[in-house]
N, C-alpha and C positions, 0 to 999 in steps of 0.2 A: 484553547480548544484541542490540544493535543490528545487528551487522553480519551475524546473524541475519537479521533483518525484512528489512533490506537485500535483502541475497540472495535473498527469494523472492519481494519485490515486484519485483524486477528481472528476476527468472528468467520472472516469468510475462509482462512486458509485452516482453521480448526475444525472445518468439516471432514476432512480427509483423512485425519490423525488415523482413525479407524481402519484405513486402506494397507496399510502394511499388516496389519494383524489378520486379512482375510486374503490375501492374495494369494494364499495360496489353494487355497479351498475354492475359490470361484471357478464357474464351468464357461465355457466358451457359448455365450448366448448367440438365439440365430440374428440373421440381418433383420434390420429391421425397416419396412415398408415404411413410404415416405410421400403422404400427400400434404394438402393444406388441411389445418383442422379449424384456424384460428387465425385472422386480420387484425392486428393492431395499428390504427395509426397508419394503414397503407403498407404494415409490414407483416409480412407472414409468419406463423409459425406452423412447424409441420408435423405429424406424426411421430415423424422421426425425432427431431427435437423434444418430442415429450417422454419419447420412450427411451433416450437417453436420459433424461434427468427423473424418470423413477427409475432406472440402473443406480445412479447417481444417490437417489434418497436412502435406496437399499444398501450401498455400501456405505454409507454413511448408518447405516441402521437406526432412522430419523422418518417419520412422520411425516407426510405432505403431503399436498394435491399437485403433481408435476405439472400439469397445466397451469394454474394459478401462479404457479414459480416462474415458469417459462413467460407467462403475461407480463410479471410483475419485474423480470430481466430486460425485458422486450423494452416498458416505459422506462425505467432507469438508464438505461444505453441512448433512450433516443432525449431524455431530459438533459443528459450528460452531454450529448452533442449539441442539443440547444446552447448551452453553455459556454460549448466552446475547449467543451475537453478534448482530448484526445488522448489513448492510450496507443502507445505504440507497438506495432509486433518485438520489436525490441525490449521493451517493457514488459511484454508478458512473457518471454523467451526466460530473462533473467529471472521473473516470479517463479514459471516454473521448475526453473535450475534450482533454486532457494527451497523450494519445496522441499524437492529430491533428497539435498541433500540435508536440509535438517530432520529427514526422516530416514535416514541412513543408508538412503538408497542412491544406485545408478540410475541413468533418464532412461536406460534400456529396461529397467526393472518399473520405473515408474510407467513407463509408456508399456508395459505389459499387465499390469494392474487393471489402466484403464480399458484394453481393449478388452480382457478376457472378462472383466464385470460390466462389460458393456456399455460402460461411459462414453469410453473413448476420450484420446486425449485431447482432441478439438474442441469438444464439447466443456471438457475441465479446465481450455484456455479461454474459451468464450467466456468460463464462468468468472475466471480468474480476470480478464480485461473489466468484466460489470461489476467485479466486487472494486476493484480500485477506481473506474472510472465514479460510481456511487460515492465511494469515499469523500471525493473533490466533491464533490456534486450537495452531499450533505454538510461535507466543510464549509463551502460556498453561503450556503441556507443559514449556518449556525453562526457565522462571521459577520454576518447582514443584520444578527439581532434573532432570530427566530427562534435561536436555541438559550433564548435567554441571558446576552451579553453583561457583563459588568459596567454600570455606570461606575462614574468618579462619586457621586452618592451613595453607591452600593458599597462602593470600597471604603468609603468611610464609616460608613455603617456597620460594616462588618470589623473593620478597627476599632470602632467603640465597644462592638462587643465582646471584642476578646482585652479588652483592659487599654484599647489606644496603643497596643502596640500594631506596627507594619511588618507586615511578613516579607522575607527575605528571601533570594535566589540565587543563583550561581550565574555570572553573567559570564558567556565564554567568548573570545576570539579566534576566529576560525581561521583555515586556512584550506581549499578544495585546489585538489592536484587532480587535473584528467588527461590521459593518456588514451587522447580521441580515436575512434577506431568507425569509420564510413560505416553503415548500414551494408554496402556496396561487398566491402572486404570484411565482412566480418567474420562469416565461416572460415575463410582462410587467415586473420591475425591474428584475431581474439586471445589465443591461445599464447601468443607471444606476445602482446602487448597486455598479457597479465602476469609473464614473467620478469618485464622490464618494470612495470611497477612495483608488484613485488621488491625489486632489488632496489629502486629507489626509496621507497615508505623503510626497510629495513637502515636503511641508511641516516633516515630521518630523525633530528635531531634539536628540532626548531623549527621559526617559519624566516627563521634572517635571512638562512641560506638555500632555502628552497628551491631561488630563481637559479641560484649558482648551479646547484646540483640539475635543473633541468636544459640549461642552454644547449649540448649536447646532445638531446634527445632531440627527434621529431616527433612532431606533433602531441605536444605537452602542453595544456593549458593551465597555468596559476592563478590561482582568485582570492582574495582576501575577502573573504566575507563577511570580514567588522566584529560588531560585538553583537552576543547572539546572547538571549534569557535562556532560561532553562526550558519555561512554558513553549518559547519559539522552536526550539531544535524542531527539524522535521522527523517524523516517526521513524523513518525507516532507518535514519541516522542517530537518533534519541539515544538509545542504552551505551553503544559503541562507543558515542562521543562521552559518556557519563563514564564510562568502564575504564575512559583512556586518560594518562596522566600529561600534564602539564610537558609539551617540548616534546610528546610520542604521537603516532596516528593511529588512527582505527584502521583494519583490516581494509586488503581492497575490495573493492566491490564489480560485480558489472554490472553498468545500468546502461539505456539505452543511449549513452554517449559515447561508453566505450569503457575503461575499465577508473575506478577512482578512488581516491580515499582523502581523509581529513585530516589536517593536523591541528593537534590544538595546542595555539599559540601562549596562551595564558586564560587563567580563569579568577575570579573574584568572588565575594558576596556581597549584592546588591540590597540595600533596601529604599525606596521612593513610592510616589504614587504611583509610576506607570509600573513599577515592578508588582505593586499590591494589587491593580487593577489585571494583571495579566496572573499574580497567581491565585486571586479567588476565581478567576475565571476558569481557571484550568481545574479547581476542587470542582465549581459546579458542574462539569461534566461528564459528569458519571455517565457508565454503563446504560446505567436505565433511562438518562434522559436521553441518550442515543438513538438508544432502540424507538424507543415514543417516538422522536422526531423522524424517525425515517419512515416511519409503518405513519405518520399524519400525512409526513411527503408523498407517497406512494398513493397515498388512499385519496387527496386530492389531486393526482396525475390520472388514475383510475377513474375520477369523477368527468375529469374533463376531455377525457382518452374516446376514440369511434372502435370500440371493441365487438366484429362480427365473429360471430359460431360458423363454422362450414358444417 
């Protein structure tokens, strides 16, 4: 299912590409009035809300009904909580750090983007928390069968028709190093418990000696995380881990733990039935079966949804 997640974390942060290219030409919009316009589910949505997200459609220079968008955030955020997600301010802090900077910007430049095109940056974190809590949410759906899972007879069937061969994978053994950092202290360590990692992952060499290198440290967590398929790697880790050789780490990262990185211990090529069944599963989910299954999710959350007009 990976190339699933792919797809919608990418889908929702490639709206924005656009925002660098216009920032500078946007006018400083007025404030804008803020009543209820619209009850979903016992949750409000308000003028304001709408008139941020056609700010939002404009600078995206993208087609919508901002109300219908703002509905259809509204049910995904509250399906998402059904479930049992939770996105953290944390999480959306480092999303939109990630932004920033793979668009070559500072967060003082990004957070000026949004105010002067009238998004606002609360509004792009709101979006940013729905687009990944959805994520889960349709993962969840597509893992359950919905999105069309691989039986052990689909996998055979699909080896019959390519001549009885089993298709193969890269199976890795991981290694996650985090250099925890409280919610509490995070504006004030962050910064330094991304230079101590830093200097550890640069040091890294393996995973024999990983514990050695961290006994010194506080507050250092080491995990072995076994053996990982290629289909498994989680998305946000996926290319890094791919990019990175045998005894090296991937880049640190911050997530809402604190700051971390991977090492990878050793890698392989797999071939079995659970590796066949996990990577026709990963072909069949394309793009488009994505899309389908989310706009079906939606439209039966919509059915069942108590949606009042004010």
């Amino acid at each position: 299912m990976p190339t699933m997640r792919k797809y919608l974390f990418s889908a929702g942060f490639a709206l924005l590409v656009a925002a660098t290219s216009v920032s500078m030409t946007v006018m400083t919009p007025p404030a804008f009035a803020s009543e209820i316009k619209y009850v979903v589910n016992n949750v409000p949505i308000t003028t304001g809300d709408i008139a941020h997200r056609a700010a939002f459609l404009k600078l995206q220079r993208k087609k919508g009904d901002a109300a219908q968008e703002m509905i259809d955030q509204t049910l995904r955020l509250a399906e998402a909580r059904r479930l049992g997600i939770r996105i953290s301010d944390a999480q959306v802090e480092a999303a939109y750090q990630r932004f920033a900077t793979s668009n070559k910007m500072q967060l003082s430049q990004l957070n000026g983007v949004m105010e002067k095109s009238g998004v606002g940056k609360d509004h792009f974190k709101e979006f940013i928390r729905a687009q990944m809590a959805w994520n889960q949410a349709l993962g969840a759906r597509y893992r359950s069968g919905e999105g069309g899972s691989v039986t052990e007879q689909d996998a055979v069937r699909r080896m019959l028709d390519k001549g009885g061969a089993k298709p193969s994978a890269t199976e890795y053994m991981l290694q996650q190093v985090i250099f925890v950092v409280p919610a509490s202290e995070r504006s004030a360590t962050l910064a330094k418990r991304k230079r101590e990692a830093d200097a550890m992952r640069a040091r890294f060499n393996g995973c024999t000696t990983t514990r050695e290198f961290a006994k010194g440290l506080i507050d250092v967590t080491v995990r072995d995380l076994g053996r990982v398929l290629a289909p498994q790697l989680p998305p946000d880790w996926a290319e890094q881990i791919k990019a990175t050789k045998v005894g090296g780490a991937t880049v640190t990262r911050e997530t809402e733990r604190g700051v971390e990185f991977i090492g990878i211990c050793s890698s392989r090529e797999v071939s079995d039935d659970k590796t066949a069944q996990m990577v026709f599963q990963s072909e069949g989910s394309s793009d488009k079966n994505a899309d389908e299954l989310s706009k079906k999710y939606v439209e039966e959350l919509k059915a069942k949804a108590h949606i009042v007009k004010r």
